[in-house]
MIKOL-673134 format. One record per atom (N, C-alpha, C, O): residue number from 1; x negated, y, z; atom name. Coordinates in pm, whole numbers, always signed. Layout:
<pts>
<NUM <X Y Z> "CA">
...
</pts>
This chain:
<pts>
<1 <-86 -118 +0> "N">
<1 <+0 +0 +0> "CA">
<1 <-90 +123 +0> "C">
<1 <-205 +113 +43> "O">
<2 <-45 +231 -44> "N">
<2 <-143 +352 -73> "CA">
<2 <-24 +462 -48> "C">
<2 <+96 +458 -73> "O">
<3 <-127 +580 +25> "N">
<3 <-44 +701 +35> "CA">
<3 <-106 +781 -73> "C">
<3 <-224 +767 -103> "O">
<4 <-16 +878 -139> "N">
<4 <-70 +985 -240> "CA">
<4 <+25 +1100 -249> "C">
<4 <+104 +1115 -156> "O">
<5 <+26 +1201 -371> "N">
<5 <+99 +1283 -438> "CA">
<5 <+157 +1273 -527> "C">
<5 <+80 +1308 -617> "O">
<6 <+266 +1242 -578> "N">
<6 <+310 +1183 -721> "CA">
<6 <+434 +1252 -725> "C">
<6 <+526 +1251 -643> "O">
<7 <+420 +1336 -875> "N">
<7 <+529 +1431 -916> "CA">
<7 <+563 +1525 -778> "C">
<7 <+670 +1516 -719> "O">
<8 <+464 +1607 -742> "N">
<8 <+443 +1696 -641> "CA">
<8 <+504 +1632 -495> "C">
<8 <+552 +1704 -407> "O">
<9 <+495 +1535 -489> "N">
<9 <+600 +1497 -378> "CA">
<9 <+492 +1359 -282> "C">
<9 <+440 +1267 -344> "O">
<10 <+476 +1374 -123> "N">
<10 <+431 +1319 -110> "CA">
<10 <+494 +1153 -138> "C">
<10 <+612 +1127 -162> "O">
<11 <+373 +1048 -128> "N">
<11 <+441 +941 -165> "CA">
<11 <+368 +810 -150> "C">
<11 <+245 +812 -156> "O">
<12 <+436 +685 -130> "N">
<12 <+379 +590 -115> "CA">
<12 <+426 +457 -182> "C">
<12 <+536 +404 -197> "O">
<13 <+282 +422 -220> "N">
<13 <+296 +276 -345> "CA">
<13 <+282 +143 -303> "C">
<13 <+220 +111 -202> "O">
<14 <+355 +45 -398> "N">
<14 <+290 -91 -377> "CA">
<14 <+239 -117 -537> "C">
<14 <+276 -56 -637> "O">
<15 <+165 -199 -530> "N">
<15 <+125 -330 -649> "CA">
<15 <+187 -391 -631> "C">
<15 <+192 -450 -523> "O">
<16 <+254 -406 -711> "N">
<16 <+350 -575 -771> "CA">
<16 <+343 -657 -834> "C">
<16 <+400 -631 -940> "O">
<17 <+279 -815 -832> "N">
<17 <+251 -916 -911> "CA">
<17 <+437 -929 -968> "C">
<17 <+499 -1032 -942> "O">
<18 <+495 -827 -1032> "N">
<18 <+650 -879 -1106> "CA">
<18 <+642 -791 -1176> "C">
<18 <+597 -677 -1168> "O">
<19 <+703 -865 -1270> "N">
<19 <+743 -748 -1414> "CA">
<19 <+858 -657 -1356> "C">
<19 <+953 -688 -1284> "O">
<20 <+813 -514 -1418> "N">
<20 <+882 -409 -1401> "CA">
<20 <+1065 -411 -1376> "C">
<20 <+1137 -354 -1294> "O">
<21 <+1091 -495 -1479> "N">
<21 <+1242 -466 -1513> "CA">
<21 <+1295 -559 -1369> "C">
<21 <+1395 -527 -1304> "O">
<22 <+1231 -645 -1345> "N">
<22 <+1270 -698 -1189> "CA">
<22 <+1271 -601 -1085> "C">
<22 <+1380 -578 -1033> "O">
<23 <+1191 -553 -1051> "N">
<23 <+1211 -415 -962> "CA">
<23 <+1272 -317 -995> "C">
<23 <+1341 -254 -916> "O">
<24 <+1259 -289 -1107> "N">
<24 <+1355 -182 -1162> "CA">
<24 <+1515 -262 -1091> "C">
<24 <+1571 -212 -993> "O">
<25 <+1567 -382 -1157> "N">
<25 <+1677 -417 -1132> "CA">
<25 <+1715 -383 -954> "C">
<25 <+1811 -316 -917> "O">
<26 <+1622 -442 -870> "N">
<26 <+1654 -445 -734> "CA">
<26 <+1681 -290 -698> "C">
<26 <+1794 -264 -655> "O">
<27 <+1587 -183 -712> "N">
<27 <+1598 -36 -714> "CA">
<27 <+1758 +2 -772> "C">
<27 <+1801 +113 -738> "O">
<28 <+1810 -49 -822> "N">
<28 <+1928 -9 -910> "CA">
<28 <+2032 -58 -872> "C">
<28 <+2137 +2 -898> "O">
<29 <+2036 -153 -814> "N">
<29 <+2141 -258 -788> "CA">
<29 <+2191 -186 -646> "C">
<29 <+2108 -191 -556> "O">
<30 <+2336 -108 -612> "N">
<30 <+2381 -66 -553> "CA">
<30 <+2409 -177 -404> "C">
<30 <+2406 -140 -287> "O">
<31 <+2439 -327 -460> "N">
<31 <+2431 -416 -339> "CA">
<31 <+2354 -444 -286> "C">
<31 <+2384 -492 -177> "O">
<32 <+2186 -436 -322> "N">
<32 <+2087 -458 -271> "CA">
<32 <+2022 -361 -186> "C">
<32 <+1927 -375 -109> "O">
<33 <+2090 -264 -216> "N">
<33 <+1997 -121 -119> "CA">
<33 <+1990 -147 +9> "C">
<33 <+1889 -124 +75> "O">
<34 <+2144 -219 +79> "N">
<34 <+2081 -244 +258> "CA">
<34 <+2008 -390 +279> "C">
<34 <+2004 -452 +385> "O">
<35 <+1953 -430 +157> "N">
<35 <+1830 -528 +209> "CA">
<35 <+1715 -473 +197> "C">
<35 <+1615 -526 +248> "O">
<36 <+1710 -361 +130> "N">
<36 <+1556 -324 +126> "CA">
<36 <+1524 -167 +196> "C">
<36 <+1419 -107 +215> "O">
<37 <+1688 -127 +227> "N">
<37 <+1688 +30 +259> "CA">
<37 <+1715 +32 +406> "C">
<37 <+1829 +11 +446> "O">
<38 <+1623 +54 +481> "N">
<38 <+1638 +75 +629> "CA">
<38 <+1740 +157 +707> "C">
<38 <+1786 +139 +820> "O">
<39 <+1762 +248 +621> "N">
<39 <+1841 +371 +622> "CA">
<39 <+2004 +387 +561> "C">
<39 <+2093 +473 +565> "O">
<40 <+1983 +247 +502> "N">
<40 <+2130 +227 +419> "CA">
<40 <+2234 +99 +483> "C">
<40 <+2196 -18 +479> "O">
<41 <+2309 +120 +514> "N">
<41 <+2403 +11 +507> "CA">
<41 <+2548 -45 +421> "C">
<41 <+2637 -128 +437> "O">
<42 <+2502 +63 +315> "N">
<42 <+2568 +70 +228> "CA">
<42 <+2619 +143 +105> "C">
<42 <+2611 +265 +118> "O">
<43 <+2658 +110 +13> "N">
<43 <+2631 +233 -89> "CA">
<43 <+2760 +173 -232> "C">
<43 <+2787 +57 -264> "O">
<44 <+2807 +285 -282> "N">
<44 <+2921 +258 -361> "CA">
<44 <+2917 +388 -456> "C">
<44 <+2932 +495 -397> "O">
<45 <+2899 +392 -588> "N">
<45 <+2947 +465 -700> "CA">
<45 <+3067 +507 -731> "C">
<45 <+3121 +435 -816> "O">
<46 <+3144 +620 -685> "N">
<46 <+3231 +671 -757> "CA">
<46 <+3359 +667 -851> "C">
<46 <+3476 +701 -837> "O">
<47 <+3279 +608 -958> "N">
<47 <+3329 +534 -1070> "CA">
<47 <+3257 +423 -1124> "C">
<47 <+3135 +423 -1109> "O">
<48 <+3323 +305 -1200> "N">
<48 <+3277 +184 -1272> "CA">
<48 <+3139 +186 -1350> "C">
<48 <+3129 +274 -1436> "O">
<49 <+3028 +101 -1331> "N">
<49 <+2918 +141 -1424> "CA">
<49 <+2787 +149 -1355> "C">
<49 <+2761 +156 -1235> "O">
<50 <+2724 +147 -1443> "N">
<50 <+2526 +118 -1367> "CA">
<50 <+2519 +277 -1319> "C">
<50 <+2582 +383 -1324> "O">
<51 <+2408 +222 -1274> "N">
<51 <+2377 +350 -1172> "CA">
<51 <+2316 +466 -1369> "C">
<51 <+2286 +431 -1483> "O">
<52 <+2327 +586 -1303> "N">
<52 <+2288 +669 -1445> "CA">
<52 <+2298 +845 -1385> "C">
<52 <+2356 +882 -1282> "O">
<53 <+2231 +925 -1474> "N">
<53 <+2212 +1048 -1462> "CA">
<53 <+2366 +1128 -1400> "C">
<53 <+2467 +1147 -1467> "O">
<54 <+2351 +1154 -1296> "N">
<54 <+2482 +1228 -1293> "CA">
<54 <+2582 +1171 -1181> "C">
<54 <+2673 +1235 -1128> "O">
<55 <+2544 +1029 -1153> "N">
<55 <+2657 +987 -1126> "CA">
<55 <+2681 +981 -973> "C">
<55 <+2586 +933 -912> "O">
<56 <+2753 +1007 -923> "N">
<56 <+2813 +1048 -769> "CA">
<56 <+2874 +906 -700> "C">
<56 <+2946 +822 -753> "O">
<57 <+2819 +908 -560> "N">
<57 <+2890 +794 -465> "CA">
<57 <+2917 +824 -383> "C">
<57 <+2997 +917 -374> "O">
<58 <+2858 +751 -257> "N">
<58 <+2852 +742 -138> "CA">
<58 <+2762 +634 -84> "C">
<58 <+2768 +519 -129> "O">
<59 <+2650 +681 +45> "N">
<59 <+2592 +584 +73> "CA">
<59 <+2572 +590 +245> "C">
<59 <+2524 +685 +306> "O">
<60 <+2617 +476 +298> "N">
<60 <+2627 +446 +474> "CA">
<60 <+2511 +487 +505> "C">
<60 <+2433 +498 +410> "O">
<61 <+2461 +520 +636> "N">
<61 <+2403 +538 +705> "CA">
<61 <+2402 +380 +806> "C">
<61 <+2484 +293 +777> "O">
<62 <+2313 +361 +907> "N">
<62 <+2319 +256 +1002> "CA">
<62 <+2458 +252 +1102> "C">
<62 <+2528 +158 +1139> "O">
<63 <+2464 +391 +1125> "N">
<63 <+2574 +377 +1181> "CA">
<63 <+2681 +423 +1178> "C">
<63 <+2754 +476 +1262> "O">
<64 <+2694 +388 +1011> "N">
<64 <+2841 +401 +955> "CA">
<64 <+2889 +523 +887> "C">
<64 <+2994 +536 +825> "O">
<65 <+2773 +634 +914> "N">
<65 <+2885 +765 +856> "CA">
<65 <+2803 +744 +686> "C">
<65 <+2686 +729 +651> "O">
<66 <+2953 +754 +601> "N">
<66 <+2939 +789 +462> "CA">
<66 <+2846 +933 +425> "C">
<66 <+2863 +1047 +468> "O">
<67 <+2784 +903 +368> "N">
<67 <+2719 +1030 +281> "CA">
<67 <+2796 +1037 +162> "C">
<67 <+2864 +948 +112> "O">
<68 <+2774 +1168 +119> "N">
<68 <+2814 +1141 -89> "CA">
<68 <+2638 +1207 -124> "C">
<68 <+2564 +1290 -72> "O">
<69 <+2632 +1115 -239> "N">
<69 <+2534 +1109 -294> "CA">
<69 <+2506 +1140 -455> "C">
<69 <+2541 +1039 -517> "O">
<70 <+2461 +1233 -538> "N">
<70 <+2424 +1248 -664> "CA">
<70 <+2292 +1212 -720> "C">
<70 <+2187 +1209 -655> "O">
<71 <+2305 +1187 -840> "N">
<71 <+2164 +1103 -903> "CA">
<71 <+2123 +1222 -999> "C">
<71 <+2190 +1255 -1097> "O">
<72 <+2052 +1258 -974> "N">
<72 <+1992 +1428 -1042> "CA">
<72 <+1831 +1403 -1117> "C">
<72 <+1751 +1490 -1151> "O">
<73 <+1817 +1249 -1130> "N">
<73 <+1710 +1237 -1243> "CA">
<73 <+1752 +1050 -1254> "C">
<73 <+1797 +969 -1173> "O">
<74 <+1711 +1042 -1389> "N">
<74 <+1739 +968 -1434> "CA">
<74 <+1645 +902 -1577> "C">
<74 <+1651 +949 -1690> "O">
<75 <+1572 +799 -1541> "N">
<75 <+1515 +768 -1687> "CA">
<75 <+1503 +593 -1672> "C">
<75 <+1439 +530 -1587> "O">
<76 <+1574 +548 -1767> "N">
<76 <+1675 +452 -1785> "CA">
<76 <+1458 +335 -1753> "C">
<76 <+1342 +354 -1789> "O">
<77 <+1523 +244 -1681> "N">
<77 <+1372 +113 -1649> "CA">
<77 <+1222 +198 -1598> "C">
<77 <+1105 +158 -1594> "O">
<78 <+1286 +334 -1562> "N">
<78 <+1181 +401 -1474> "CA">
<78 <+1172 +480 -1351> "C">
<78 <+1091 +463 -1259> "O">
<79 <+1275 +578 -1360> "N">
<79 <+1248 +642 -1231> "CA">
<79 <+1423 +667 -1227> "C">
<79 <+1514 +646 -1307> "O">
<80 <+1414 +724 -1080> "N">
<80 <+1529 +788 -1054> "CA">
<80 <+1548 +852 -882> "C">
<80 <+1528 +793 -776> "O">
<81 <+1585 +970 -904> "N">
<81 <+1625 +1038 -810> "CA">
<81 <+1715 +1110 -726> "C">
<81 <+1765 +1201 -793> "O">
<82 <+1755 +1110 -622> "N">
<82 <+1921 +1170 -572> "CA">
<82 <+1897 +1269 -484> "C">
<82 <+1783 +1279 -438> "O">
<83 <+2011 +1370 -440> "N">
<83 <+2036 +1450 -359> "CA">
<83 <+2155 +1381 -321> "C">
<83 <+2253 +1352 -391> "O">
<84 <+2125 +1351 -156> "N">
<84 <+2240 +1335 -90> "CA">
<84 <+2266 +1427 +60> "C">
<84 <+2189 +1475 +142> "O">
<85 <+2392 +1423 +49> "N">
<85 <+2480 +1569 +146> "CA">
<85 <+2412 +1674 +53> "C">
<85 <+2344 +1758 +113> "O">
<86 <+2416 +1681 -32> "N">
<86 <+2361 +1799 -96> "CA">
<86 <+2214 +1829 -80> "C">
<86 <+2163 +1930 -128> "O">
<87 <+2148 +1741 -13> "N">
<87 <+2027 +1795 +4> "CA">
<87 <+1919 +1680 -84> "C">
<87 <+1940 +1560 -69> "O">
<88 <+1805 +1728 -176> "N">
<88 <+1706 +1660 -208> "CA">
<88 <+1649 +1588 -153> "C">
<88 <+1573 +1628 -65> "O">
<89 <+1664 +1430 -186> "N">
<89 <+1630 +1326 -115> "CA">
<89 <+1496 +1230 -203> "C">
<89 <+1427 +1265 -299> "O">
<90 <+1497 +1111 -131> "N">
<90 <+1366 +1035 -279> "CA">
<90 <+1385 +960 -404> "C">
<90 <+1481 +898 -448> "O">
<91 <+1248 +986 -457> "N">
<91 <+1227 +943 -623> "CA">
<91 <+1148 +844 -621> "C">
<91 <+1034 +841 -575> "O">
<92 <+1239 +718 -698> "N">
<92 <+1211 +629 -711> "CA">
<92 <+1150 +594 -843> "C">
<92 <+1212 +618 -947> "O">
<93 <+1019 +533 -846> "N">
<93 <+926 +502 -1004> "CA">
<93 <+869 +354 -955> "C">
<93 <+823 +296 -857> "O">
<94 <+910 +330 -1121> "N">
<94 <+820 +195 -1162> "CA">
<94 <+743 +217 -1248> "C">
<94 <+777 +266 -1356> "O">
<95 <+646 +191 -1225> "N">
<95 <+516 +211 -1346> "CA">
<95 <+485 +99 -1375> "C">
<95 <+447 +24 -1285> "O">
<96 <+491 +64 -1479> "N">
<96 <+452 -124 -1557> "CA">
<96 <+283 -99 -1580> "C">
<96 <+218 +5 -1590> "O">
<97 <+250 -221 -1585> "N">
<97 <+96 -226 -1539> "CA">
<97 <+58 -357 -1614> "C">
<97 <-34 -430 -1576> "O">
<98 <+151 -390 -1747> "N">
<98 <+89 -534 -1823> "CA">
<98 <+257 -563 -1822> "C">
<98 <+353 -491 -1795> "O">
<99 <+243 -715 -1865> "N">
<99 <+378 -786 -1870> "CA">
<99 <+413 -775 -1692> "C">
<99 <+474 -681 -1640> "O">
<100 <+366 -875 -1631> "N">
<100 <+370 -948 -1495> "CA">
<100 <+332 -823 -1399> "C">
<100 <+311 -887 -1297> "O">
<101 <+317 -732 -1374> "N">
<101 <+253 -605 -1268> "CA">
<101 <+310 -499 -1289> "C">
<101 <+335 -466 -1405> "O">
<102 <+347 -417 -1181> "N">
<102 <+376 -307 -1186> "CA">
<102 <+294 -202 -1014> "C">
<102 <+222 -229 -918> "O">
<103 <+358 -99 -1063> "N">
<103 <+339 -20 -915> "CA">
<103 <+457 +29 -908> "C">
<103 <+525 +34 -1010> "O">
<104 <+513 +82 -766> "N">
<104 <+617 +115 -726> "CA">
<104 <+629 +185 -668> "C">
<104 <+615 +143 -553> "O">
<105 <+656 +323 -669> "N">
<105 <+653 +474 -609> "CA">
<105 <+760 +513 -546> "C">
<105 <+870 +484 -592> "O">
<106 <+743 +605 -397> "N">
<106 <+870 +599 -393> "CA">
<106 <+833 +760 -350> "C">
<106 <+748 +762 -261> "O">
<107 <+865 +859 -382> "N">
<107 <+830 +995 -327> "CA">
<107 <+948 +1052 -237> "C">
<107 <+1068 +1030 -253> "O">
<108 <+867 +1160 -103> "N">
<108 <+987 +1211 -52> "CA">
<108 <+973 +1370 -48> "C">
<108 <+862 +1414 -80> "O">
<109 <+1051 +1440 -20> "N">
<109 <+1039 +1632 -57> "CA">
<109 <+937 +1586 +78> "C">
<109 <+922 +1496 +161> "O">
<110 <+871 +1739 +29> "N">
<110 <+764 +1803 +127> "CA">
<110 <+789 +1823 +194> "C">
<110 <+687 +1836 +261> "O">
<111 <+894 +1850 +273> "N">
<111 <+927 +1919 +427> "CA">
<111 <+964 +1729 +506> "C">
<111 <+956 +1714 +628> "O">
<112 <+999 +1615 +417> "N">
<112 <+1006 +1491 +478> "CA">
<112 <+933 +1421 +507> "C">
<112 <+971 +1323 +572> "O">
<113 <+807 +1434 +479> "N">
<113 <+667 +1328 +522> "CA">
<113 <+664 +1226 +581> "C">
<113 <+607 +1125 +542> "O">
<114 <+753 +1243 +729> "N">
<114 <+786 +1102 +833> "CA">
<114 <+840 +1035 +801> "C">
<114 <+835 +939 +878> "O">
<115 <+924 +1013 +692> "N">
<115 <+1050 +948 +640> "CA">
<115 <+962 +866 +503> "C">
<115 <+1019 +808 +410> "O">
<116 <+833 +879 +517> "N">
<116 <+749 +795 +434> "CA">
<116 <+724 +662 +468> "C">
<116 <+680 +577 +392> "O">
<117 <+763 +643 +625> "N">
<117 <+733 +554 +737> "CA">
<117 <+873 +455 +678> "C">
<117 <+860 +334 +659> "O">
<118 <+960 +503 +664> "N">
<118 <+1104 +395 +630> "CA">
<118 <+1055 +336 +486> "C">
<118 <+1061 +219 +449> "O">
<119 <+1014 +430 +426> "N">
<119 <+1005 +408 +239> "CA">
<119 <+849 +306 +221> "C">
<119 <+815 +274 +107> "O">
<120 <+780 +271 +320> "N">
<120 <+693 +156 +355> "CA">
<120 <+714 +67 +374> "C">
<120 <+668 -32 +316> "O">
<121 <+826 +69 +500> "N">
<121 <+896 -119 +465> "CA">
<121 <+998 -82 +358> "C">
<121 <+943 +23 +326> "O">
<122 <+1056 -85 +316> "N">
<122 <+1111 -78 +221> "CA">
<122 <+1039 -137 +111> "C">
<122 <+1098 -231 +56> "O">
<123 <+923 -103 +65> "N">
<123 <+851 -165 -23> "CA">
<123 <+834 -305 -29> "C">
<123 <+874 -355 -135> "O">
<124 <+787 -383 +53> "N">
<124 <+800 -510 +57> "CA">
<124 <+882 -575 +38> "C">
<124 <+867 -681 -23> "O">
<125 <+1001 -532 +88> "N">
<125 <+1111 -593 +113> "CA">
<125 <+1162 -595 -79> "C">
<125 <+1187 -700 -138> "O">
<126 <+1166 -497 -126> "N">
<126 <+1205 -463 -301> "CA">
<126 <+1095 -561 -349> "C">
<126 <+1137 -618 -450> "O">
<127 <+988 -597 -319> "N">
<127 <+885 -654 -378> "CA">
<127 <+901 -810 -367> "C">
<127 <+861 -874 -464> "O">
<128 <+967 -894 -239> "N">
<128 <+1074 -1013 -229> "CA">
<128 <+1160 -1023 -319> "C">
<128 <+1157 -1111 -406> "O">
<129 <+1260 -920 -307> "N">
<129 <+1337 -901 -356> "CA">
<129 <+1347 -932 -510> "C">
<129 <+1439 -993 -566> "O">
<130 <+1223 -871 -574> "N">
<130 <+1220 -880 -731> "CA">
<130 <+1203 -966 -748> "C">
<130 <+1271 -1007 -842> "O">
<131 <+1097 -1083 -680> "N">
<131 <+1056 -1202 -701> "CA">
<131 <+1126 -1319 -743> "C">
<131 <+1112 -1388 -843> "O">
<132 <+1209 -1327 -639> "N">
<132 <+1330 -1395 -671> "CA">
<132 <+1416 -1331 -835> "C">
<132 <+1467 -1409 -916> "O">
<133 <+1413 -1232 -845> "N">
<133 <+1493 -1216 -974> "CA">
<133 <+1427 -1217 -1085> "C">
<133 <+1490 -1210 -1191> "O">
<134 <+1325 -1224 -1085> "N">
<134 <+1177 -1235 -1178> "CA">
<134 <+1218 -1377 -1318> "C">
<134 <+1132 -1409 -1400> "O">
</pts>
């Protein structure tokens, strides 16, 4: 795992012996977020359809209170990013690294730094996660 700067935002990576589109999938997959999201216990889209630029939900907290959530970047088997309660939250990247490898970024705004500490386990857990869907 590595700490850095990526797309001005502090941030922290894994290496992944899995092809991209496997992590990509787990990152995306609205049912999987409270296995890998410490912070989530749940999460639901709006309307019918993959996650995509624009699109508005709601996502639990641990203990239960709904957020609404918007997806305010979007690039389809690479990154993606939300503001939730209205406020700028983290950006999620897969960087492919061959067929079989990737890295996995997860950045948080500058004023969040501590909240780099959740987006660490988190990593592993997405990195299981893909394996199996690999």
């Amino acid at each position: 795992m590595r700490l850095g700067l990526r797309h001005a935002m502090p941030s922290v990576e894994l290496s992944i012996d899995t092809p991209a589109a496997a992590v990509w999938d787990v990152i995306t997959d609205l049912t999987a977020w409270p296995q890998w999201g410490p912070s989530v216990s749940g999460a639901q889209l709006d309307t019918d359809g993959p996650l995509s630029a624009g699109a508005q939900g709601k996502v639990w907290t641990p203990v239960g209170v709904p957020l609404p959530f918007t997806i305010t970047e979007f690039t389809p088997g690479r990154a993606w990013a939300w503001r939730v309660a209205g406020i700028p939250a983290t950006r999620h990247e897969v960087i492919p690294r061959g067929e079989d490898r990737c890295v996995l970024s997860f950045g948080v705004p500058l004023w969040a730094p501590a909240y780099l500490t959740i987006m660490a386990i988190a990593l592993p857990r997405i990195e299981k996660l893909a394996l199996v869907r690999a």
